[in-house]
N, C-alpha and C positions, 0 to 999 in steps of 0.2 A: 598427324600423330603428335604426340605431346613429349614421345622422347628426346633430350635433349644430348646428340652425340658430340657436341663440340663447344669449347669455351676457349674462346683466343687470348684471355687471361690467365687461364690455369697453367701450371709447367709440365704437366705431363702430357696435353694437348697441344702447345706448341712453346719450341724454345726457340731463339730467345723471347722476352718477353717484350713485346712494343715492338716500336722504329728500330732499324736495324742499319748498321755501315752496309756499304755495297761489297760484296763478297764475302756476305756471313752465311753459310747454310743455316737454314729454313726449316726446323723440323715440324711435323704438323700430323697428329695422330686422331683421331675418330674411333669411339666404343661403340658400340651396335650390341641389342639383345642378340643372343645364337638363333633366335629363329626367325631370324631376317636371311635366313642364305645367304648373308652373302656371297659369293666369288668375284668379284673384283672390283676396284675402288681406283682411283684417281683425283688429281689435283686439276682446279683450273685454272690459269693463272694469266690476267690479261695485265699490259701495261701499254699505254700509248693505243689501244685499239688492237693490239695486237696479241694474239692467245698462244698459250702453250699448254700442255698437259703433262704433266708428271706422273708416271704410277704410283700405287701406293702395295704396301705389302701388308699380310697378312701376318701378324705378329704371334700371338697366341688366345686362348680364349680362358677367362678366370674364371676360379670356381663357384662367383654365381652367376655364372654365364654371358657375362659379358664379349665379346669378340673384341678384339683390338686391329689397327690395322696403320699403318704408317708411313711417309712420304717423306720426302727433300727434296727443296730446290733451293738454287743461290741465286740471286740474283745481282746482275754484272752490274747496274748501271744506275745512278742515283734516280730516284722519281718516287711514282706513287703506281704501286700495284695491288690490283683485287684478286681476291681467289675464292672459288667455291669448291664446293665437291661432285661428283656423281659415281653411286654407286649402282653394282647389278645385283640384285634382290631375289628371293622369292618372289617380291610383287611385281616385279620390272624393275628398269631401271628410275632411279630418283635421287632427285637432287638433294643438298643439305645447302643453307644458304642463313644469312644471318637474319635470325630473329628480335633480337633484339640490340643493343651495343656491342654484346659479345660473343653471346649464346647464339649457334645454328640447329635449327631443327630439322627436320625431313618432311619438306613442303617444300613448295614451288611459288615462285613469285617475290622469295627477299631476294635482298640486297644482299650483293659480295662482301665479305671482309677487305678490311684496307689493312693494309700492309707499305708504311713509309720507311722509304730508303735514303739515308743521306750519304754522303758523300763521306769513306772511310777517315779523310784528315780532317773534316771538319770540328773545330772546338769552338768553346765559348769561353767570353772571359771567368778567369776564376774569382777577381775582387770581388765582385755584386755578390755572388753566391751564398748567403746564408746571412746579406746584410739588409739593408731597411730602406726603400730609396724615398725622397721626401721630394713632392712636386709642389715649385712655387710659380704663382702668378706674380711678375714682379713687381706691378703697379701698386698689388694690394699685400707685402708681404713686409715690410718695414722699410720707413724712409728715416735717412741718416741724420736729416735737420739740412743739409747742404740743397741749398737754392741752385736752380739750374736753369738756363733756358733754352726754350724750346723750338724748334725747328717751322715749327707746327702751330703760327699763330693762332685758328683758332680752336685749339683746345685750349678744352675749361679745367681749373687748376683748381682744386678740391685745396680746404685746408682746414677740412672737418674728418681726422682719420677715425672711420670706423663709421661716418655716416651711411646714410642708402644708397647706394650705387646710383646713377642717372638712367634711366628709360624713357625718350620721350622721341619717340617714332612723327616721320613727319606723316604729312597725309596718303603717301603711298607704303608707310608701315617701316619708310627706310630710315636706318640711322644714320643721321650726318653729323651730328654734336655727341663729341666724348668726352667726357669726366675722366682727371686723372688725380690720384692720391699722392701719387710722387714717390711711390718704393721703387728702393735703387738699388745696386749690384753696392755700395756700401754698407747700406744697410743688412743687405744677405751678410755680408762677411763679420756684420756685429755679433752677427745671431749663430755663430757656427757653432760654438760653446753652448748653445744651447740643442742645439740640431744632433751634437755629440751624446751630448743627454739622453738623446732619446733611441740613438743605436744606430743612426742613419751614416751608409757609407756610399751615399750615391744623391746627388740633388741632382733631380733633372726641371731644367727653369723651361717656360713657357717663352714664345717669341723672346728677343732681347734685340731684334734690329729693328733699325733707322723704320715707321712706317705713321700712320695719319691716325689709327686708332689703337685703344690701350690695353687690346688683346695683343696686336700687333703680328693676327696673321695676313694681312695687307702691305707684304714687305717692299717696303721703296729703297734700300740700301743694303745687300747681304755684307755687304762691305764696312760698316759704319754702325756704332753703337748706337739705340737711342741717346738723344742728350738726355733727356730727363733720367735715365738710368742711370749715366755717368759714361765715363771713358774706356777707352782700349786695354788702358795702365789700371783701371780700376779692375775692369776684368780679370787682365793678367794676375792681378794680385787676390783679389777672387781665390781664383782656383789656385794659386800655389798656398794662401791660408788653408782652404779645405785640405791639400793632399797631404797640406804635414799633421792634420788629422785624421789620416787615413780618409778621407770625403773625395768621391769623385763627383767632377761636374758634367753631365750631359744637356746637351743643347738640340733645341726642337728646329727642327730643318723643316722648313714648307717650302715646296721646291716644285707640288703641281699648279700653284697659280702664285703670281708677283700680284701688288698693288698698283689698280690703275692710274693712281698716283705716285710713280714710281722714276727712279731712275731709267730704267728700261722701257716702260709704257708711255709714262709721259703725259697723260690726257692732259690733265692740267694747267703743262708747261710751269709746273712748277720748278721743274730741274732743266728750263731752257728749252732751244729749241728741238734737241734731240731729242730719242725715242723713238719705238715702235709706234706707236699710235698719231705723232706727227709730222714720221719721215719714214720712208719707203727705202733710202737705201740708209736707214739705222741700223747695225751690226747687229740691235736686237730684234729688228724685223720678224727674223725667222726662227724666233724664237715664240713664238702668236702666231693664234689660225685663224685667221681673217677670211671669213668669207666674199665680204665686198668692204675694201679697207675705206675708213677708218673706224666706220660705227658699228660695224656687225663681225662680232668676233667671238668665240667660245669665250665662255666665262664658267667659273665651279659653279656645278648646281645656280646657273643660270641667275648670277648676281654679279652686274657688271663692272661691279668696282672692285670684283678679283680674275682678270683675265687669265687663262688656262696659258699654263705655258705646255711648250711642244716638247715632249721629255727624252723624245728620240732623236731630235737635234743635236749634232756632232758640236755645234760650238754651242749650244747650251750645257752638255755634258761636261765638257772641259772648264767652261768657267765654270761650274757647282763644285767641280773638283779641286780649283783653287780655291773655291771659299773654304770647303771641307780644311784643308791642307792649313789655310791662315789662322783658323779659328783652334783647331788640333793646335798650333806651334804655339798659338796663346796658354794652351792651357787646358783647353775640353778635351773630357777622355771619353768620348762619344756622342749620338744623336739618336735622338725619336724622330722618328720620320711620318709628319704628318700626313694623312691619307694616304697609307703604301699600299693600299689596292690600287690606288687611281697614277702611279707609278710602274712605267714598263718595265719587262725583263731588261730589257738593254740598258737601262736606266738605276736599275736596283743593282745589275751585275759589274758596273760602271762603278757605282758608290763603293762598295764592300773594297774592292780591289785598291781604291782610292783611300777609304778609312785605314784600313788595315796595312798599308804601304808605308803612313805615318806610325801608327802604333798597333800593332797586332793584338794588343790586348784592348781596344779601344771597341766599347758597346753598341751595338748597330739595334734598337727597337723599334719595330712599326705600326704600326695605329692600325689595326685589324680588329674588327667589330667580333667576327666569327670564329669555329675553327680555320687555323690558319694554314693549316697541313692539310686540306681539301678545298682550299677555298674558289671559286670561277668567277672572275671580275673580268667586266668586256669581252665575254667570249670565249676562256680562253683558262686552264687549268693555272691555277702558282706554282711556284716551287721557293717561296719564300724560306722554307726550313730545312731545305738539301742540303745544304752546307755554301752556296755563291750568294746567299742574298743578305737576309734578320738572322741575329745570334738570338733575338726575342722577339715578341709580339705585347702589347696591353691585353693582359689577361680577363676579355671581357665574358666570357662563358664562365670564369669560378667568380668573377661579379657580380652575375645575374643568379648564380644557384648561390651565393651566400644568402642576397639583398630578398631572392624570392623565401628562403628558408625561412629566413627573421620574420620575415612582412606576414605568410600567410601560416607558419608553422607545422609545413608539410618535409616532413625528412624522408619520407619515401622518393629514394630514385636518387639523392643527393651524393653519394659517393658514386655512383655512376659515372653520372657529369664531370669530377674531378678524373675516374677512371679513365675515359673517353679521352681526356689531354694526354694523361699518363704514357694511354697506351700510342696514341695517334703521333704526337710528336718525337724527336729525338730527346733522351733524357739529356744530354749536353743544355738542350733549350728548355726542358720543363726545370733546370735548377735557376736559370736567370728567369724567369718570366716574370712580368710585370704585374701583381698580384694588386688592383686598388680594389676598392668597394665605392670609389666617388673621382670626379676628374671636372674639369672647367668643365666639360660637355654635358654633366650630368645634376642631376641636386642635390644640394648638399647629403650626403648620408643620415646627419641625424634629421634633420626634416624631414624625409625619406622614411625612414622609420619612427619617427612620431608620427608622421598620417597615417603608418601602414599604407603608403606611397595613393591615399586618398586623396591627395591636394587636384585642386581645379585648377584649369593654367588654359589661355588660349593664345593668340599670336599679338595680341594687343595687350591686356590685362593679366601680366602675366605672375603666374605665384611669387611671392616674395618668399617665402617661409616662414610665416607665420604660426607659432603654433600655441594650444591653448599649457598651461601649466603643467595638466595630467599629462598630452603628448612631449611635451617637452623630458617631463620623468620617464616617460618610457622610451622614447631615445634615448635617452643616456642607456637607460639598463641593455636596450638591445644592443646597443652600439660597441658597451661591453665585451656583450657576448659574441658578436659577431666578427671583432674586431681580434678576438683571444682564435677566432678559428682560422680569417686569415693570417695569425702570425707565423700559424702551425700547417700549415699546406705547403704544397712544393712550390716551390718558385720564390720570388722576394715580394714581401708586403710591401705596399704603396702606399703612405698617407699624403693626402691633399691637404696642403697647409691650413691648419687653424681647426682640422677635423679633430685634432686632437684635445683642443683647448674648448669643444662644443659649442665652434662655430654652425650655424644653421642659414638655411640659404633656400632660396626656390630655383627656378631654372634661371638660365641667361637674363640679366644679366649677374641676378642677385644670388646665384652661385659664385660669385667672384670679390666678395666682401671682404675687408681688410680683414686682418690677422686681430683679433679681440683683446687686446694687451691692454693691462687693468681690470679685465672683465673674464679670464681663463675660468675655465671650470676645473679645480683641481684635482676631482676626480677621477676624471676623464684622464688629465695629465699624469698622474700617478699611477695611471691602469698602463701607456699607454708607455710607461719610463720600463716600468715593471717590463710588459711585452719585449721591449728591446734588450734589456737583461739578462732575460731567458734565452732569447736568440744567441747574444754574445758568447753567451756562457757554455751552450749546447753545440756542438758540431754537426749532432744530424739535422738541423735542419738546413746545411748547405748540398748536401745532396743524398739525405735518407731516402729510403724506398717508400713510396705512400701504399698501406696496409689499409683497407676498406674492414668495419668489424662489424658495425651494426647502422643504419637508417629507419625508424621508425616511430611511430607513436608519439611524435615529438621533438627526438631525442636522435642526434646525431653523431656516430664512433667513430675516430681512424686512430692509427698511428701513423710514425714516423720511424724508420730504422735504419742504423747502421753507424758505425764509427765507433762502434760498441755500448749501445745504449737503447731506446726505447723511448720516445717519447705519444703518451696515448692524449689526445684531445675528446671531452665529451660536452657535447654542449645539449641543453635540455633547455628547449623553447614555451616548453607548458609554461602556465599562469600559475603553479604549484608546483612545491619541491618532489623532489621523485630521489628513489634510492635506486642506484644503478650498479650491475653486480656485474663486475669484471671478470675476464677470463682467467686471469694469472692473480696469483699473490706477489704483495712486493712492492709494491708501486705507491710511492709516497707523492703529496700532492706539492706543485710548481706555484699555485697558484689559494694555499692558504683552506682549502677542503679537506672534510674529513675522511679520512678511508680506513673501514677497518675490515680487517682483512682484503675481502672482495667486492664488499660493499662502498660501495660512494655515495655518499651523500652530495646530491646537486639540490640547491635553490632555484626556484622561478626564474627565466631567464637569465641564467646563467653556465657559465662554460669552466671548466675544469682542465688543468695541462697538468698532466702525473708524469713520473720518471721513473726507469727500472733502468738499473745498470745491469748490461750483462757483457759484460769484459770476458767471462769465462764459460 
C-alpha cells in the first residue's frame, strides 16, 4: 500500500526530533485510515540484538478519518537503536518499516528506523561553531624566505614556488623522491591577517612532524617539528598569534601507522641501531604486528613503508597520550584524527579522556568517509558520536551531495541527504561538523567542476588539472554557487587552501599545489570574503535548525533558523535564470539579488542567501 503512516522528521510523529541524550522519552505516533481496524499497535525496538516492545495507544480518530495512535520509550543507555511498528488490522497483522530516509509504509521487508542516543553530558566545543575552518598543507602554503636544513638529505628542494608538483613513480609505481616547496609554520603565522579576512576561526594543518615525505603522513618523530617547517618556539608562537585572533589551531594526529623510517621502526637505521624492525627487545616492538619479524609485518592498505601500529597496545596508548598532552601545552586546541575508522574503541576512548583532561573545550575530528553515527569498520558497530569518542567527523556525505548537485544538476533528493545527518547525528555534532567540498585526498573543487568531474586519471598518468578556458569559467561560476550553499548548512565550512584564490589541481599529487600568490583570482576572493561576512555577522548559522523547502527542477531550497532570524539559501544550477517565488514576504537578499515581494530573481548558476528578521 502506498499510505504513508509515519515520518520520523515530522513533530507530531515523533518528538524529539533526531538523536537524542539517554533518558529522554521517545514519543512516536502513527495515522492509519479508520478502515484499517485497527485494535492494537506497538513499538519494536532492538539495541545491541536485543528487542523490546512497547505498546502503543489508541489516541483519537479525526474528522477525515484518520486513526491516531501513540507510544513511549526512554531509552537508558548511550548507543544506536532501531525500531519498527506492528499493527493488528482488519487485514492481519502488518508491519510499518522504513521506506525511505524517513517515511514508513505498510509493507514488509524495510529497514528499521535509527534512533541515536548519546550520552546526556556529552557537549562539543562552542568556538568552531558558526566559524570557517581553513585546511593548510604546510609544504605548499607560504614560505617565510628563512632557509633551513633538512634532516632528510635526499629531498629535493623546489625553489620554483608555484611550479608542478613532482610525480615520478619508480618502476614498481612507488614513490621514493619528494619535492619540497619549503612552506613553514612562519610563514602560516604571516598569513593570519589574511586568514582573518576571510572569517576563519580554526586552521586545521596537515602533518607537521619530523617524517621522509612532504605530506608527511610517514611520521618518524611525533615528538619533533619538521626542520623545514621550523621549530617548537615557532610553533608555540604559531598558535598564540592565531588565538589573540580569535584562530584556533588543530593538528592532524596519524597514529594507525608510523613511518618505516622512523624513530620507532627503524628499517633504515637511520635513527641508529634501535627500533622495532631492528631490535626485538625495542620498547617499540610491540607496538607492530609482525608476522615473521623483521620483513613481514602489517602495513596500511598494504604499503610497506607505513607499518600499522597496534592501537590497543597499553604502552602505545600512553605514549600518544603524552604526545597529545606536549603538543596541547604548545598551543593546539585540538586534532583530526586520520583514519578514525581504522582506530579501536579502546584507542579512541583513550584519546578523548586524554584531549579533554588538557582542555575541555579542545576539538577531537575524525576522517570518516560515511555516515558516521552507523558506520561497521572490522566487524564491529562505532559509537564514535555517543559522547566517549569525535565531537566531529569530515563531513563527506554534504560533499558528495554538494559536488554531485553542481556536476550533474540533479536537486531531487538533495535536502534528504543533509536531512539524513540532521537527523542521524547529535545536534551538539551537526553544529561543529567539518563541512569541505575538497581536501588533500580529493581534486581540487574547481577542476572538479570544470570537467563536471570528467577528467581521466590512472595510477601512473595521473590528471593534473588541466582545463580548457570555457571549463575553467564555469568553475568559477559553479564554485560560486556551491561554495554560497556550503557556507549556509549546518555544521562549519571547510576551505582547502588556495580554493579560494582558484587554485585548480587534479588528483595526488597535483591536488597539493602551492597557494597562487600573484596570480589570485579576485573573484573568487571577494565571493569567498563576502561568505565569511555573512557568517560573522549572522548567529544562526552556529547552531540554527536546518528547514528543507524545496529540491527540484534545478533548483535547490533550505533555511537556517533560530537566534531570531531566518536565513533562506537558493541556489539554481540551470544554464538559465529562473524566478523563484518564495513562501514569505520580507526577505531582502544577503547576497546582492533582486526580490520583489515573493519573487527572486536567480541567474544561471547562481545561489542567493536572503534574511528575514523575526525577533517578534
Amino acid at each position: 500500500m502506498d499510505f504513508v503512516p509515519f515520518n520520523s522528521r515530522l513533530s507530531w510523529h515523533k518528538t524529539p526530533f533526531g538523536a537524542v541524550k539517554n533518558g529522554t522519552e521517545v514519543t512516536l505516533r502513527i495515522v492509519l485510515p479508520a478502515g484499517f481496524y485497527c485494535s492494537w499497535a506497538h513499538i519494536n525496538v532492538i539495541r545491541d540484538g536485543e528487542k523490546f516492545i512497547y505498546p502503543m495507544n489508541y489516541e483519537y480518530t479525526a474528522d477525515n478519518g484518520e486513526s491516531w495512535w501513540g507510544g513511549s520509550f526512554t531509552p537508558g543507555l548511550p548507543g544506536l537503536y532501531f525500531y519498527s511498528f506492528t499493527l493488528m488490522t482488519g487485514f492481519g497483522e502488518v508491519p510499518i518499516t522504513r521506506f525511505d530516509s524517513s517515511s514508513g509504509r505498510i509493507s514488509g521487508g524495510g529497514e528499521d528506523f535509527q534512533l541515536t542516543v548519546y550520552d546526556k553530558d556529552f557537549t562539543t566545543p562552542d568556538s568552531v561553531k558558526g566559524s570557517v575552518i581553513y585546511q593548510i598543507f604546510p609544504d605548499r602554503f607560504c614560505f617565510s624566505g628563512e632557509k633551513k636544513e633538512s634532516r632528510f638529505p635526499g629531498r629535493i628542494i623546489r625553489d620554483d614556488w608555484g611550479g608542478l608538483p613532482m610525480w615520478e613513480p619508480d618502476e614498481d609505481g612507488n614513490i621514493t623522491k619528494y619535492d619540497f616547496f619549503c612552506g613553514d609554520l612562519k610563514g602560516i603565522e604571516s598569513k593570519l591577517d589574511y586568514l582573518e579576512s576571510l572569517g576563519v576561526g580554526c586552521i586545521y594543518l596537515n602533518p607537521i612532524f619530523e617524517a621522509e615525505s612532504n605530506h608527511r603522513y610517514d611520521t618518524a618523530d611525533y615528538e619533533r617539528i619538521d626542520s623545514l617547517l621550523g621549530t617548537q618556539t615557532d610553533f608555540k608562537r604559531l598558535c598564540s598569534s592565531a588565538k589573540r585572533r580569535g584562530i584556533d589551531i588543530i593538528l592532524d594526529g596519524v597514529f594507525s601507522h608510523t613511518g618505516s623510517d622512523s624513530r620507532y621502526f627503524n628499517k633504515n637505521g637511520r635513527y641508529g641501531d634501535g627500533g622495532a624492525y631492528r631490535d626485538k627487545n625495542s620498547p617499540y616492538y610491540s607496538w607492530y604486528k609482525f608476522s615473521e619479524w623483521p620483513d613481514e609485518y602489517e602495513s596500511w592498505w598494504g604499503v610497506d613503508i607505513l607499518p600499522e601500529t597496534d592501537e590497543n597496545c597499553d604502552s602505545y596508548i600512553e605514549y600518544i597520550c603524552s604526545v597529545l598532552k606536549k603538543w596541547q601545552s604548545l598551543g593546539a586546541s585540538g586534532w583530526r584524527l586520520d583514519v578514525a575508522d581504522e582506530l579501536p574503541d579502546k584507542f579512541l576512548d583513550a584519546l578523548r579522556l586524554c584531549v579533554k583532561s588538557q582542555d575541555k573545550d579542545a576539538l577531537i575530528i575524525g576522517e570518516v568517509w560515511e555516515d558516521a553515527s552507523n558506520k561497521i569498520s572490522y566487524g564491529s558497530r562505532r559509537r564514535y558520536l555517543t559522547g566517549s569518542q569525535l565531537d566531529s567527523v569530515m563531513n563527506y556525505p554534504f560533499a558528495d551531495a554538494l559536488i554531485d548537485f553542481a556536476v550533474t544538476g540533479r536537486a531531487e533528493g538533495f535536502n534528504d541527504k543533509i536531512s539524513v545527518i540532521c537527523e542521524n547525528y547529535p545536534k551538539c555534532v551537526v553544529d561543529c561538523l567539518m563541512n569541505h567540498i575538497g581536501t588533500h585526498d580529493t581534486c581540487r573543487v574547481l577542476s572538479r567542476l570544470g570537467t563536471l568531474d570528467g577528467y581521466v586519471s590512472d595510477p601512473i598518468n595521473r590528471y593534473k588539472g588541466d582545463m580548457t578556458a570555457e571549463q575553467h569559467e564555469r568553475g568559477v561560476r559553479l564554485l560560486k554557487m556551491v561554495s554560497s550553499m556550503q557556507f549556509t548548512l549546518p555544521g562549519v565550512p571547510s576551505i582547502y587552501y588556495g580554493d579560494e584564490a582558484g587554485a585548480g589541481g587534479g588528483v595526488d599529487p597535483y591536488n597539493r599545489g602551492c597557494y597562487p600568490y600573484g596570480r589570485e583570482n579576485e573573484e573568487l576572493l571577494s565571493h569567498y570574503r563576502m561568505l565569511g561576512k555573512i557568517r560573522r555577522e549572522h548567529p544562526v548559522f552556529k547552531d540554527g535548525e536546518f528547514i528543507p523547502v524545496s529540491d527540484m527542477l534545478g533548483c535547490v531550497c533550505y533555511e537556517r533558523r533560530g537566534r531570531g532570524e531566518r536565513i533562506l539559501t537558493a541556489a539554481n544550477r540551470n544554464p538559465h535564470p529562473i524566478t523563484y517565488i518564495l513562501q514569505d514576504d520580507g526577505f531582502v537578499s544577503l547576497t546582492g539579488q533582486t526580490v520583489c515581494g515573493r519573487a527572486l530573481l536567480l541567474g544561471a548558476f547562481e545561489t542567493a542567501i536572503l534574511y528575514l528578521n523575526c525577533d517578534d
